[in-house]
Backbone as JSON, one array per atom type, in Angstrom:
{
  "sequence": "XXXXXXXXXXXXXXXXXXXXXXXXXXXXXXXXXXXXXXXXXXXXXXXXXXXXXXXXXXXXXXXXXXXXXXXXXXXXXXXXXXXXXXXXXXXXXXXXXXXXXXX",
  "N": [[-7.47, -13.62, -4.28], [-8.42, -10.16, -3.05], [-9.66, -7.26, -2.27], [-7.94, -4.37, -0.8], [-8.12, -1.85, 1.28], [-6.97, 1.47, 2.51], [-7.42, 4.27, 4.42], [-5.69, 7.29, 5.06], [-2.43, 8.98, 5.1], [0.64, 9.71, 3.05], [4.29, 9.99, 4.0], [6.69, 11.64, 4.34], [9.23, 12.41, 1.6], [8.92, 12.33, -1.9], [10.44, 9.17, -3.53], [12.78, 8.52, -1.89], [13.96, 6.57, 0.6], [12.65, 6.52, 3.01], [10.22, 7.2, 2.6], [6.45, 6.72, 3.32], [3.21, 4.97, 3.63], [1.07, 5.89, 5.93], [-1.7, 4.76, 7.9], [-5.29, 3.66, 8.8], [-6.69, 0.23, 8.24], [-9.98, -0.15, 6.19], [-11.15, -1.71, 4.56], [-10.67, -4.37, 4.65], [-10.06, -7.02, 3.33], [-8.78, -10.3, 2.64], [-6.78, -10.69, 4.61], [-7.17, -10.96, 7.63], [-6.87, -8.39, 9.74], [-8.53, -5.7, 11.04], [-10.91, -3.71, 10.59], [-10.18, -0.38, 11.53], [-7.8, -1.26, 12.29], [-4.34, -0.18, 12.73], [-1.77, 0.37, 10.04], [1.32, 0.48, 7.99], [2.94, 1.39, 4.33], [5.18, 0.39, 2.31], [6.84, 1.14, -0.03], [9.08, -1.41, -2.11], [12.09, -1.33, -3.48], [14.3, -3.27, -4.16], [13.06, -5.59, -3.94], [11.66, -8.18, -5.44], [8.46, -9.22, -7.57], [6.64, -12.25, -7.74], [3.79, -11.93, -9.06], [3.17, -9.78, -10.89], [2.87, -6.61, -12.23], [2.97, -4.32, -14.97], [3.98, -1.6, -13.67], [5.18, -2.81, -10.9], [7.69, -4.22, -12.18], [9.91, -3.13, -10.84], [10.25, -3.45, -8.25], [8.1, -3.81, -5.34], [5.27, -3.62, -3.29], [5.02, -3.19, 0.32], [3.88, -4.47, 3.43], [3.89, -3.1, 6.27], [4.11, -4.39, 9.53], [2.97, -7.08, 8.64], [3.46, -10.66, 7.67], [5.46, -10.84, 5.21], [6.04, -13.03, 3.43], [3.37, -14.42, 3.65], [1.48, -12.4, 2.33], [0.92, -10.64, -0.41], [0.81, -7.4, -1.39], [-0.64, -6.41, -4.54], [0.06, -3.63, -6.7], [-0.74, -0.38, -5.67], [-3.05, 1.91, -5.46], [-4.44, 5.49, -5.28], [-7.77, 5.69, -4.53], [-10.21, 7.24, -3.79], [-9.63, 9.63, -5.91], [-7.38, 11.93, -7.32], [-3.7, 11.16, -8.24], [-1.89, 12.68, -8.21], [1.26, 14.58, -7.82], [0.41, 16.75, -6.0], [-1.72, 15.67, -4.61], [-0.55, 13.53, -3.39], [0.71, 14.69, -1.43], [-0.7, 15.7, 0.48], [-2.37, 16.78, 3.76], [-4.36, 15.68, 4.29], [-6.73, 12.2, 5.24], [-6.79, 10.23, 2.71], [-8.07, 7.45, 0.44], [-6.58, 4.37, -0.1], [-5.62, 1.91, -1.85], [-5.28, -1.98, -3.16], [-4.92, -4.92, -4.57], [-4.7, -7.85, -2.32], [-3.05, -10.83, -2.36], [-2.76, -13.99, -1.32], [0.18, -15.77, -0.33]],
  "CA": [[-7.26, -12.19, -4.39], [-9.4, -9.55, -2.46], [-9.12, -5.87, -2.3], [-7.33, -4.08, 0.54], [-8.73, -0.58, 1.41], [-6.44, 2.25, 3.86], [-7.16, 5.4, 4.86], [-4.04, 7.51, 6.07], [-1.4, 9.79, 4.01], [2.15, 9.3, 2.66], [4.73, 11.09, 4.84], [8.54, 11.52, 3.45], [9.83, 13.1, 0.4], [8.75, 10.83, -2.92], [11.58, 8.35, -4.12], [13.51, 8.45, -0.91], [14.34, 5.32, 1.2], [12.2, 6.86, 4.22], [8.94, 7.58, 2.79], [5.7, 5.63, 3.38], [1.97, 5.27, 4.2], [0.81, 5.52, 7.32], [-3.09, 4.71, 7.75], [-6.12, 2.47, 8.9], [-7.67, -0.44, 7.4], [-11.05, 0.42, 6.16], [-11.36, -2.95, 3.95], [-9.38, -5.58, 5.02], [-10.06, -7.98, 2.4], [-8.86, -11.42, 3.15], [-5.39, -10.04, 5.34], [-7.08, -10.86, 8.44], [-6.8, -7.32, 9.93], [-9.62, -5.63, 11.42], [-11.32, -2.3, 9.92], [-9.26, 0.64, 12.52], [-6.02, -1.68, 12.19], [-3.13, 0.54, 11.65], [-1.19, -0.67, 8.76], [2.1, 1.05, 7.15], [2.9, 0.39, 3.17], [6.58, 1.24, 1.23], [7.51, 0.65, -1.64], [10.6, -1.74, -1.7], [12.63, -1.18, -4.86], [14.62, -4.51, -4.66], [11.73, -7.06, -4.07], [10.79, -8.68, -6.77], [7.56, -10.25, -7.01], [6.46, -13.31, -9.26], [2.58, -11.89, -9.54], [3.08, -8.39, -11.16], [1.9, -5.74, -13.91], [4.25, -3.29, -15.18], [4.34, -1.09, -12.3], [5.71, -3.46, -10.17], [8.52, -4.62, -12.15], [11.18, -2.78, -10.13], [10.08, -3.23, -6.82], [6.8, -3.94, -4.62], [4.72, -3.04, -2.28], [5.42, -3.91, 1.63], [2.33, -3.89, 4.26], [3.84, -3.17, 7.82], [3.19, -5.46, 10.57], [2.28, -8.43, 8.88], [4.21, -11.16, 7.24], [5.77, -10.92, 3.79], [6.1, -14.35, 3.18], [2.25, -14.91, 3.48], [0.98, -11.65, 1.33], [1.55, -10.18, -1.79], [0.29, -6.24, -2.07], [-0.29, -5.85, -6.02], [-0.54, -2.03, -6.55], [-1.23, 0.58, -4.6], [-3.65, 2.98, -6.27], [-5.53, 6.3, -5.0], [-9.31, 5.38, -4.89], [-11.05, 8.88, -4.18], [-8.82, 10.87, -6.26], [-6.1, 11.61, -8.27], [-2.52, 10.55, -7.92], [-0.69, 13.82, -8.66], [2.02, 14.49, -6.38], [-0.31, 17.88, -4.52], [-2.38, 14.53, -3.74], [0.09, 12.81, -2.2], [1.73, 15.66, -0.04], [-1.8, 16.35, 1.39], [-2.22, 15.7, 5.3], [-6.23, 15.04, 4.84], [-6.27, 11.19, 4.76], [-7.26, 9.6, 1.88], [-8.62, 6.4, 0.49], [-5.49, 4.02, -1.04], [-5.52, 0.51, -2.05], [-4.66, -2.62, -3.81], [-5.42, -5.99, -4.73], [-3.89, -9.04, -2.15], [-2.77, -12.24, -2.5], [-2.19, -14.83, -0.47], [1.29, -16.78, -1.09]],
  "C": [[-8.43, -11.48, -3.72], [-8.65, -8.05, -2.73], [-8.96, -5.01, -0.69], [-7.46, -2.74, 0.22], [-7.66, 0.15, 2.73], [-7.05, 3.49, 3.54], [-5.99, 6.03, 5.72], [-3.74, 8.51, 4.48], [0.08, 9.13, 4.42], [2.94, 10.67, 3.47], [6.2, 10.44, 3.99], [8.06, 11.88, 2.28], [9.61, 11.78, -1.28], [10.36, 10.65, -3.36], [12.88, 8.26, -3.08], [12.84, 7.29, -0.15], [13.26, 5.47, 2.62], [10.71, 7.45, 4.28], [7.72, 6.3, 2.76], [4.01, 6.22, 3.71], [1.79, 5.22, 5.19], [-1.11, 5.54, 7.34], [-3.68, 3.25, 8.79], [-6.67, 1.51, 8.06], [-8.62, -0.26, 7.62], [-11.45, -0.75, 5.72], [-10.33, -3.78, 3.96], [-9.09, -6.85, 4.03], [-9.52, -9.61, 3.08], [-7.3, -11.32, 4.02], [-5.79, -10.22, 6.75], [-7.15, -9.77, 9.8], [-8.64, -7.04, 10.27], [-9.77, -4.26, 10.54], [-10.43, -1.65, 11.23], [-8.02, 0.21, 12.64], [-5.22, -0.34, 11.78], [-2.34, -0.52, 11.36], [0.02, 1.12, 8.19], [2.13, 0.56, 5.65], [3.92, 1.37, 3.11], [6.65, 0.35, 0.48], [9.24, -0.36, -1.44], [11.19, -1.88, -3.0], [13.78, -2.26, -5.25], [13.68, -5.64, -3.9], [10.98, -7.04, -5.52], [9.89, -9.72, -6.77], [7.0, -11.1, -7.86], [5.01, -12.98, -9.33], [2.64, -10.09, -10.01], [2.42, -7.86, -12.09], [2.99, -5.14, -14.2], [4.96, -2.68, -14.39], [5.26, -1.45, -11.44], [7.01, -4.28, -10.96], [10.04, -4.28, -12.01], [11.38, -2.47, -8.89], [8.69, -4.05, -6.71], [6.12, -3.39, -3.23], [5.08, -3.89, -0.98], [4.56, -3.55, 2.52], [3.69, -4.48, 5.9], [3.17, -3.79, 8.59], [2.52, -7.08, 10.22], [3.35, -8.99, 7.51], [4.59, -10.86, 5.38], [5.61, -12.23, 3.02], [4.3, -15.07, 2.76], [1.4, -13.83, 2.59], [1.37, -10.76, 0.68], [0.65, -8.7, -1.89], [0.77, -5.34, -4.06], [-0.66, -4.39, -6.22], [-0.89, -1.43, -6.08], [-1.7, 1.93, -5.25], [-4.34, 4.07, -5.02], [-7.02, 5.65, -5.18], [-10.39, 6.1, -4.69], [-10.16, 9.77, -4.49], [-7.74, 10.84, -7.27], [-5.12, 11.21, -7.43], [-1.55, 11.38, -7.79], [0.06, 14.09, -6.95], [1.46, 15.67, -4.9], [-1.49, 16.88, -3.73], [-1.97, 14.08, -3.11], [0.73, 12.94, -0.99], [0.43, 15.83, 0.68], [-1.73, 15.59, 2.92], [-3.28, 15.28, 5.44], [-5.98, 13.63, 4.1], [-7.11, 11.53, 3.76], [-6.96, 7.91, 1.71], [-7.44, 5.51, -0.4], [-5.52, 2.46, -0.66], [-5.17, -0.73, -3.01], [-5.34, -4.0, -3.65], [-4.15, -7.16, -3.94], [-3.91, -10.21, -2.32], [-2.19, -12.53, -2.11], [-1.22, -15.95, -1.0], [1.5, -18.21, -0.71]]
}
């Protein structure tokens, strides 16, 4: 497990099929990826994943561009800030990340 760091904002409407992150990696953790990588993340609401918490048990997270099969994004938290939704509509990036694991 390592921790996976983006900068970037969420674009699309929350709980619709078409919204997502868009950002750089800042901390790449063990994903290979360089720091300035762009990297997407959505939510996928039928993947189910055998390393979860609560959160995650009606969906998971999905990292654009790089295999599913080989990593597991557990949670996807704010990390300078709150979570409220005038956080998440903002266009100034912010800092959003999660703990991966390699499958």
């Amino acid at each position: 497990m390592s921790t996976f760091i983006l900068s970037g904002c969420w674009t699309g409407e929350p709980f619709t099929p078409d919204r997502l992150f868009e950002g750089t990696v800042v901390q790449p953790g063990d994903s290979g990826m360089q720091p300035g990588d762009p990297v997407t993340v959505t939510f996928d609401a039928g993947r189910h994943v055998l390393l979860h918490d609560a959160s995650q048990r009606h969906g998971g997270y999905r990292l654009g561009g790089m295999p599913s099969e080989r990593f597991v994004l557990v949670g996807f938290v704010r990390k300078d800030g709150g979570t409220n939704h005038e956080a998440e509509a903002s266009e100034d990036a912010q800092l959003w990340g999660g703990d991966l694991f390699r499958s």
